[in-house]
VOKEVEX-232922 format. One record per atom (N, C-alpha, C): y, z, x; atom name; residue number from 1. Coordinates in steps of 0.1 Angstrom, whole numbers, plus 2048, in hexadecimal, padded with zeros to 3 digits. Layout:
<rs>
r yy = Y | zz = Z | xx = X | atomo = CA | num = NUM
...
</rs>
This chain:
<rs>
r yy = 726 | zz = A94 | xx = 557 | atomo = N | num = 1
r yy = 721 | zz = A9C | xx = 562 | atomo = CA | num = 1
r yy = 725 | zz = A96 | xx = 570 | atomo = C | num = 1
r yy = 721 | zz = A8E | xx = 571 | atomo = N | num = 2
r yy = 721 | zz = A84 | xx = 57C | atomo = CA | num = 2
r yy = 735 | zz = A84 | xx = 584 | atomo = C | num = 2
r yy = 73A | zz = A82 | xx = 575 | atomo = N | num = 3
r yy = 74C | zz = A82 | xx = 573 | atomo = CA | num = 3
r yy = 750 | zz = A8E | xx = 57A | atomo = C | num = 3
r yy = 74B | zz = A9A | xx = 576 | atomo = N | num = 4
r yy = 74E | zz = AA9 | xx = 577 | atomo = CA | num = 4
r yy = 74C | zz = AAC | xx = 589 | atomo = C | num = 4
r yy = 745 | zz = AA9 | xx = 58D | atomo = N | num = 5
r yy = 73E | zz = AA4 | xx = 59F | atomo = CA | num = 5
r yy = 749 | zz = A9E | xx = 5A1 | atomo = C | num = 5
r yy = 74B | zz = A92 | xx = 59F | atomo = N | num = 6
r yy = 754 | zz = A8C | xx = 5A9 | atomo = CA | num = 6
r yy = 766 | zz = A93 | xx = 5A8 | atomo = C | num = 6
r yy = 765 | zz = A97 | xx = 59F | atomo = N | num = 7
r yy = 773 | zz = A9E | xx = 59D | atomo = CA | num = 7
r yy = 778 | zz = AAA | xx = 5A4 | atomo = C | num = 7
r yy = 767 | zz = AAD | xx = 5A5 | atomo = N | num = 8
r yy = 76D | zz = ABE | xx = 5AE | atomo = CA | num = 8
r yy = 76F | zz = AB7 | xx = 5BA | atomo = C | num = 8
r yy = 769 | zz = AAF | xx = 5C4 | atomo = N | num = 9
r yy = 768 | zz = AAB | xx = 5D0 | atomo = CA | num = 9
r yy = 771 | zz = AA7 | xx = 5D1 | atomo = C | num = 9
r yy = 780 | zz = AA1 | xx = 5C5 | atomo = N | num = 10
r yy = 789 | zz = A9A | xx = 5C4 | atomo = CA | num = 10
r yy = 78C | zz = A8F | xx = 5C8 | atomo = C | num = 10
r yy = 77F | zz = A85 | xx = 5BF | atomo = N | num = 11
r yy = 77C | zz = A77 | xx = 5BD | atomo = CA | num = 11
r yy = 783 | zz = A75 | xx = 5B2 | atomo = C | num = 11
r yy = 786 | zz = A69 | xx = 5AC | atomo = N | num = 12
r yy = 78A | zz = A61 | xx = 5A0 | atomo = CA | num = 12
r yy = 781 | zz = A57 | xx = 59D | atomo = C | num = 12
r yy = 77C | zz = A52 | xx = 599 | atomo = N | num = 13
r yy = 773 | zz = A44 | xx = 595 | atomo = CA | num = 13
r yy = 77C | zz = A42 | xx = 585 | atomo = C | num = 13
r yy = 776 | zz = A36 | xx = 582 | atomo = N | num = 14
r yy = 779 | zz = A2E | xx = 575 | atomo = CA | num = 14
r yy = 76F | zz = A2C | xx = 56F | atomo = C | num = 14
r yy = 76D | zz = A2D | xx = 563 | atomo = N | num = 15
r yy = 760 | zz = A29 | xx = 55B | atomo = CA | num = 15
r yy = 75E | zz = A18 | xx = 556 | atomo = C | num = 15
r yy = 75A | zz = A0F | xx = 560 | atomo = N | num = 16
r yy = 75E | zz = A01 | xx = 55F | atomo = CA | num = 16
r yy = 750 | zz = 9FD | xx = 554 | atomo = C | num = 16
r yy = 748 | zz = A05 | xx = 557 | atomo = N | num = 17
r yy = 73D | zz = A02 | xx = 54F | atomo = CA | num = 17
r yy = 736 | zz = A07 | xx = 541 | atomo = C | num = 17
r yy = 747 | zz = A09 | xx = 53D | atomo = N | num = 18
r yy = 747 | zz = A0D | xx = 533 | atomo = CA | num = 18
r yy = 745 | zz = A01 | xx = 528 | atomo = C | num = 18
r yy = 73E | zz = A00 | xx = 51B | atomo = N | num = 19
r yy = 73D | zz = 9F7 | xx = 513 | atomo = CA | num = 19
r yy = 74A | zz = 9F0 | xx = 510 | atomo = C | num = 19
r yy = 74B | zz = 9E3 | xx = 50F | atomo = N | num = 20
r yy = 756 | zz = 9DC | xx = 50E | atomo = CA | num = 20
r yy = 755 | zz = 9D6 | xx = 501 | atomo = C | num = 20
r yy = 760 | zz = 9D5 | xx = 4FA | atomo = N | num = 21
r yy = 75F | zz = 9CA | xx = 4ED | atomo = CA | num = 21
r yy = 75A | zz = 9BD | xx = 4F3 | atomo = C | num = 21
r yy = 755 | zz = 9B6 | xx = 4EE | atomo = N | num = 22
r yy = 750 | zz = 9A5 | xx = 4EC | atomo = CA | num = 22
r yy = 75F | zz = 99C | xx = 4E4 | atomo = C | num = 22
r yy = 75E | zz = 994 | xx = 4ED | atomo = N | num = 23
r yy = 76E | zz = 988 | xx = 4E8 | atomo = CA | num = 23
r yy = 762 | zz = 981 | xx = 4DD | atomo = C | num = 23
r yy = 769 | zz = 983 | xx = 4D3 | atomo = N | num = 24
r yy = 766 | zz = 975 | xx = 4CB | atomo = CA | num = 24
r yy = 76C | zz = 96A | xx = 4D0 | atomo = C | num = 24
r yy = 760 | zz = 961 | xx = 4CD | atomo = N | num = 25
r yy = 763 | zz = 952 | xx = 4D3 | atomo = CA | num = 25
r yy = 766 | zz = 947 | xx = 4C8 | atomo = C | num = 25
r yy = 76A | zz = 94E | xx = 4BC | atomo = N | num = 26
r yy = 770 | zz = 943 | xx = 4B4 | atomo = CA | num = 26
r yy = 766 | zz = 93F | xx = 4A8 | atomo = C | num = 26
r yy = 765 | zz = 937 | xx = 49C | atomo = N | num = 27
r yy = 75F | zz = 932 | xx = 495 | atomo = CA | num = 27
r yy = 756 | zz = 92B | xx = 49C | atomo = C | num = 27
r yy = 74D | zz = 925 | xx = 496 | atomo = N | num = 28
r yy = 743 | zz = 917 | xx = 49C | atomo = CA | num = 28
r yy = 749 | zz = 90B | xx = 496 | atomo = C | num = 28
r yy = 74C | zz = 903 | xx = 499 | atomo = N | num = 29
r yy = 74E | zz = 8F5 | xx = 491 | atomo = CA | num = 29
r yy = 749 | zz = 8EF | xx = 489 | atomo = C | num = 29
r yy = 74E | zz = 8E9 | xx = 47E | atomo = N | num = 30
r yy = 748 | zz = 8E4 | xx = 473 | atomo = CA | num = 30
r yy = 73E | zz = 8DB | xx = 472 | atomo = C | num = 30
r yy = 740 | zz = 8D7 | xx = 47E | atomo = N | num = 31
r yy = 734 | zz = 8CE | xx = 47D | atomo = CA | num = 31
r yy = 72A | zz = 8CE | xx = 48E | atomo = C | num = 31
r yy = 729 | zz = 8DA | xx = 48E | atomo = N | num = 32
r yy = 724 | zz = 8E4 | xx = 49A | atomo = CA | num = 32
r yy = 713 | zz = 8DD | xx = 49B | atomo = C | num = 32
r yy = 70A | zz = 8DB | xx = 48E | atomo = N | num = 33
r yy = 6FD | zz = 8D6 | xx = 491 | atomo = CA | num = 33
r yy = 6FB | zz = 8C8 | xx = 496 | atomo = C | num = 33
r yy = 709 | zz = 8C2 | xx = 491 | atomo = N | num = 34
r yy = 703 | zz = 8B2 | xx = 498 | atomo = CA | num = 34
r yy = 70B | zz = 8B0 | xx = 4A3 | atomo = C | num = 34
r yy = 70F | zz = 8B9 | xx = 4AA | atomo = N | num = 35
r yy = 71A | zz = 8B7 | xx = 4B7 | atomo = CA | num = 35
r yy = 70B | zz = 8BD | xx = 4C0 | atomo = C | num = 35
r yy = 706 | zz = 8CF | xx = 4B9 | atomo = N | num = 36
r yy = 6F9 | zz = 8D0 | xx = 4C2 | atomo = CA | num = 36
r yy = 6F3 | zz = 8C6 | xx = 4C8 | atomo = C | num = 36
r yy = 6EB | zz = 8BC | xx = 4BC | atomo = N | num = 37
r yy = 6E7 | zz = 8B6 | xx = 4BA | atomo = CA | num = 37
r yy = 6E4 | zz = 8AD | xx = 4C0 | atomo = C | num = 37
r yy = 6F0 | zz = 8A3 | xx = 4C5 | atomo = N | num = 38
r yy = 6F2 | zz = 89B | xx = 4CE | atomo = CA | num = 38
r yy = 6F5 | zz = 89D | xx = 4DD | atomo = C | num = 38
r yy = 6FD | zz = 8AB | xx = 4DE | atomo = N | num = 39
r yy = 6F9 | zz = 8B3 | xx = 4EA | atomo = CA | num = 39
r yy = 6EB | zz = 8B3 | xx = 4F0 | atomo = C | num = 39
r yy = 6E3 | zz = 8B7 | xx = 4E9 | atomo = N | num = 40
r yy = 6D2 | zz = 8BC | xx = 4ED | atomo = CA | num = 40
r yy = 6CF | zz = 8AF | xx = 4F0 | atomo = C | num = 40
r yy = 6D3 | zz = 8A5 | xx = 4EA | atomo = N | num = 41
r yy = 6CD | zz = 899 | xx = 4EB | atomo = CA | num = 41
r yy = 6D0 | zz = 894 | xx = 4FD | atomo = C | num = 41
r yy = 6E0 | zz = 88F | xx = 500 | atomo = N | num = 42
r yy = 6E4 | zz = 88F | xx = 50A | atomo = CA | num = 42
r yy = 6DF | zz = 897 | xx = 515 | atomo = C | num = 42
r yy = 6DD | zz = 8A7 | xx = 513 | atomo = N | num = 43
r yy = 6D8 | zz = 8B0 | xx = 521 | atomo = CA | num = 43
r yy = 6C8 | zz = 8AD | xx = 522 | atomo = C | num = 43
r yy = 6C0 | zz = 8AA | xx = 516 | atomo = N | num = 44
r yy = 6B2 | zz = 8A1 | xx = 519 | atomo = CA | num = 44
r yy = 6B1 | zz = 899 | xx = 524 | atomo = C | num = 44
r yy = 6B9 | zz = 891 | xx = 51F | atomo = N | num = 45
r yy = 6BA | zz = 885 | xx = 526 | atomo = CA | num = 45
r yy = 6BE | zz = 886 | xx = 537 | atomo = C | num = 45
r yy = 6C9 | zz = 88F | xx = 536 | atomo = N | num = 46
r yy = 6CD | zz = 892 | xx = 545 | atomo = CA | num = 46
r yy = 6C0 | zz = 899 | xx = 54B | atomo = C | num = 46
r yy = 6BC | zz = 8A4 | xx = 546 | atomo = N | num = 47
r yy = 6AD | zz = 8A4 | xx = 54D | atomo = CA | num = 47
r yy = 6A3 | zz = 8A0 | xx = 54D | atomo = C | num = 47
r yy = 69F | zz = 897 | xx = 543 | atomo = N | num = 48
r yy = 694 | zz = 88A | xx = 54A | atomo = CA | num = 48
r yy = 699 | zz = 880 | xx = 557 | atomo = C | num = 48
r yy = 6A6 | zz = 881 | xx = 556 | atomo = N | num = 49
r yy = 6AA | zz = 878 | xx = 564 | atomo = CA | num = 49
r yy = 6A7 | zz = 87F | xx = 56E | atomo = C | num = 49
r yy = 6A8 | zz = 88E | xx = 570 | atomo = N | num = 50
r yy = 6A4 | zz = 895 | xx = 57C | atomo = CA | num = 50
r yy = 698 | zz = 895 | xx = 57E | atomo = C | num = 50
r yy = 691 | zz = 88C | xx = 57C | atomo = N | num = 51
r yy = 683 | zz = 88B | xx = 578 | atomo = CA | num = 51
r yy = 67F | zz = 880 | xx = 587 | atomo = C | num = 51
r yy = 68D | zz = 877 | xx = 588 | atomo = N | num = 52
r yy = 68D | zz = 86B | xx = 58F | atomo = CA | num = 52
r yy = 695 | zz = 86E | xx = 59C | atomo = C | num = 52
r yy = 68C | zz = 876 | xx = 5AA | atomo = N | num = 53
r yy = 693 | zz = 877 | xx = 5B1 | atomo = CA | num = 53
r yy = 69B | zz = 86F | xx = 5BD | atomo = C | num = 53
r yy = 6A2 | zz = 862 | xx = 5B5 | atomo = N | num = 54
r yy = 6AA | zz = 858 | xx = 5BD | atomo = CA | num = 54
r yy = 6B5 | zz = 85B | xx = 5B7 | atomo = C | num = 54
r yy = 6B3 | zz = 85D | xx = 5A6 | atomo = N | num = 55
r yy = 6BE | zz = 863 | xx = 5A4 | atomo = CA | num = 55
r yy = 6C5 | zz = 872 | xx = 5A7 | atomo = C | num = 55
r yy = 6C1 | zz = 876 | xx = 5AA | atomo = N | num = 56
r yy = 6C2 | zz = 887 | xx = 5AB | atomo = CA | num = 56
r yy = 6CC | zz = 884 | xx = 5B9 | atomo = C | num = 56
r yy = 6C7 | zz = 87D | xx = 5C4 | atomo = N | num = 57
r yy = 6CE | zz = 881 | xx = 5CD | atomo = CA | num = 57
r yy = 6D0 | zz = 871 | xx = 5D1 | atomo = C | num = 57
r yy = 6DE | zz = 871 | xx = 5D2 | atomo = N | num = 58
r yy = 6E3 | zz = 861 | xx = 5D1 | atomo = CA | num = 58
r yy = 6E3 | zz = 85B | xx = 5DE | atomo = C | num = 58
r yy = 6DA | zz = 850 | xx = 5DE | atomo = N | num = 59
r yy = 6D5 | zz = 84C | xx = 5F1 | atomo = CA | num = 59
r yy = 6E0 | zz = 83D | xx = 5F1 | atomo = C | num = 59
r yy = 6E4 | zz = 836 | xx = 5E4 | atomo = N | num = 60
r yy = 6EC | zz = 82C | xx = 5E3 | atomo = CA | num = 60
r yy = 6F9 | zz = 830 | xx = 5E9 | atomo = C | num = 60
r yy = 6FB | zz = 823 | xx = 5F4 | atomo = N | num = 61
r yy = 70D | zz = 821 | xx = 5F1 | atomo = CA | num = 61
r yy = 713 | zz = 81E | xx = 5E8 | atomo = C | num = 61
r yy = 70E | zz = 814 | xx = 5DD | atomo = N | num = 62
r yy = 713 | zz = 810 | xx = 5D9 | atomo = CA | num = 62
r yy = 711 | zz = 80E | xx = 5C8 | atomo = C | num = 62
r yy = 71C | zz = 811 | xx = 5C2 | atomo = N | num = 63
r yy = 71B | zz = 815 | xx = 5B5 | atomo = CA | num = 63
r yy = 710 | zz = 80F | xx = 5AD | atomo = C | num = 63
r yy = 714 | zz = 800 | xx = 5AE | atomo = N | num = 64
r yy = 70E | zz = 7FB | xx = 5A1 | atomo = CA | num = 64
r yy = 6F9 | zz = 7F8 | xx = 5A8 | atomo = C | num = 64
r yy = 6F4 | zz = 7FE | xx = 5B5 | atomo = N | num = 65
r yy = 6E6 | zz = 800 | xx = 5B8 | atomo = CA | num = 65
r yy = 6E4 | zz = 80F | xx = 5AF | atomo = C | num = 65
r yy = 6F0 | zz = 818 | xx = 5AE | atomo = N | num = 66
r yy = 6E8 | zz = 826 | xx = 5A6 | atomo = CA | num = 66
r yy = 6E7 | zz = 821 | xx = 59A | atomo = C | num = 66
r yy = 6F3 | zz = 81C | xx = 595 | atomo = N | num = 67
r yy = 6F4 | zz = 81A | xx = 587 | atomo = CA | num = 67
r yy = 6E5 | zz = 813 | xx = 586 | atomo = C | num = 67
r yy = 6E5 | zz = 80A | xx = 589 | atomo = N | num = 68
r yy = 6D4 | zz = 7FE | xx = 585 | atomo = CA | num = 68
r yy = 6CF | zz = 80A | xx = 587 | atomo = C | num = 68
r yy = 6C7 | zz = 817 | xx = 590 | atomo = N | num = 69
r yy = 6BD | zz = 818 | xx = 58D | atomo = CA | num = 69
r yy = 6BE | zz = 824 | xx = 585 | atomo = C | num = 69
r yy = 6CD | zz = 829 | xx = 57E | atomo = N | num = 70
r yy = 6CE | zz = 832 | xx = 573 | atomo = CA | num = 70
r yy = 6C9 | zz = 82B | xx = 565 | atomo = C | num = 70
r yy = 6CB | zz = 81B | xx = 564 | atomo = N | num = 71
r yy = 6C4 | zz = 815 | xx = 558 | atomo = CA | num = 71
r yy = 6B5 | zz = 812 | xx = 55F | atomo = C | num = 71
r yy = 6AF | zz = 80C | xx = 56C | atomo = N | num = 72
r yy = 6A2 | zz = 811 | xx = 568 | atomo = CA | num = 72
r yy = 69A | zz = 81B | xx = 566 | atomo = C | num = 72
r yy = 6A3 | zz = 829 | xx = 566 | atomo = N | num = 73
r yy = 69C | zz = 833 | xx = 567 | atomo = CA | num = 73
r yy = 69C | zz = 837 | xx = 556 | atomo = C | num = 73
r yy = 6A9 | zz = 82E | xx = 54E | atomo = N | num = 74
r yy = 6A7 | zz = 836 | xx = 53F | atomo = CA | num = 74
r yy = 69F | zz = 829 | xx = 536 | atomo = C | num = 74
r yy = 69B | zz = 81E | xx = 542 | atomo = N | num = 75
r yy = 692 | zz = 815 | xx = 536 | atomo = CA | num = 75
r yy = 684 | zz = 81E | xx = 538 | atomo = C | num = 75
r yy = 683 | zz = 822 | xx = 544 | atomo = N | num = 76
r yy = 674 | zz = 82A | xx = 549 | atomo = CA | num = 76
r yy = 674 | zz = 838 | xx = 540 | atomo = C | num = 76
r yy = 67C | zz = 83C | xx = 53D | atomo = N | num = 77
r yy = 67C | zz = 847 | xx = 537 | atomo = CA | num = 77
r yy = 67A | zz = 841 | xx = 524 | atomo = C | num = 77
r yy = 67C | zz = 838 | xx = 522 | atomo = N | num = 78
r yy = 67F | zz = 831 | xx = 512 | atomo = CA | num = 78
r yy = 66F | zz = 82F | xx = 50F | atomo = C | num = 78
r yy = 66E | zz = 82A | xx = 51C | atomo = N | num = 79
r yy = 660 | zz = 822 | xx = 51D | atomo = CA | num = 79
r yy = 653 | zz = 82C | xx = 51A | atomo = C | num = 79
r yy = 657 | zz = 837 | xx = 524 | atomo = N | num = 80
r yy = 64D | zz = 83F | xx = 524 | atomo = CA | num = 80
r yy = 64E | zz = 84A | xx = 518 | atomo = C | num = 80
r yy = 65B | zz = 84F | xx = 512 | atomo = N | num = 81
r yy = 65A | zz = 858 | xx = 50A | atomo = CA | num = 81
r yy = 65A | zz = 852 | xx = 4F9 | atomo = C | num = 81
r yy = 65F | zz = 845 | xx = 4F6 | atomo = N | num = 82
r yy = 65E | zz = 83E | xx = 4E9 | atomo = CA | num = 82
r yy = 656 | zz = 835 | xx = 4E8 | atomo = C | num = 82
</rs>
């Protein structure tokens, strides 16, 4: 209906919003639960560090003062969650 309007006025549009197929993205990997796995584990971790805002926003010049307080922040985190 909407099509039929703009035609007489002699418009053209495209129907972009028309349903599209979906790309398959391939198999999962065979060994897809323990790669999860260890994933979930790793992005944990990265957000309990946001937890420690020295790390979040880096006030050091110099490398090996972040690094130290990247390991006090995962003995504090060892500490507190095990």
């Amino acid at each position: 209906m909407l099509s039929e309007v703009h035609e007489k006025k002699g418009c053209s549009f495209s129907h972009s919003y028309a349903k599209k197929s979906k790309k398959k993205r391939g198999k999962k990997p065979a060994n897809f639960k323990l790669i999860y796995k260890q994933r979930y584990k790793v992005e944990r971790c990265f957000a309990w560090m946001d937890n420690f805002p020295r790390l979040v926003i880096v006030y050091e010049q110099c490398a090996r003062l972040y690094r130290g307080f990247c390991v006090l922040a995962c003995i504090m985190m060892c500490l507190r969650h095990f």
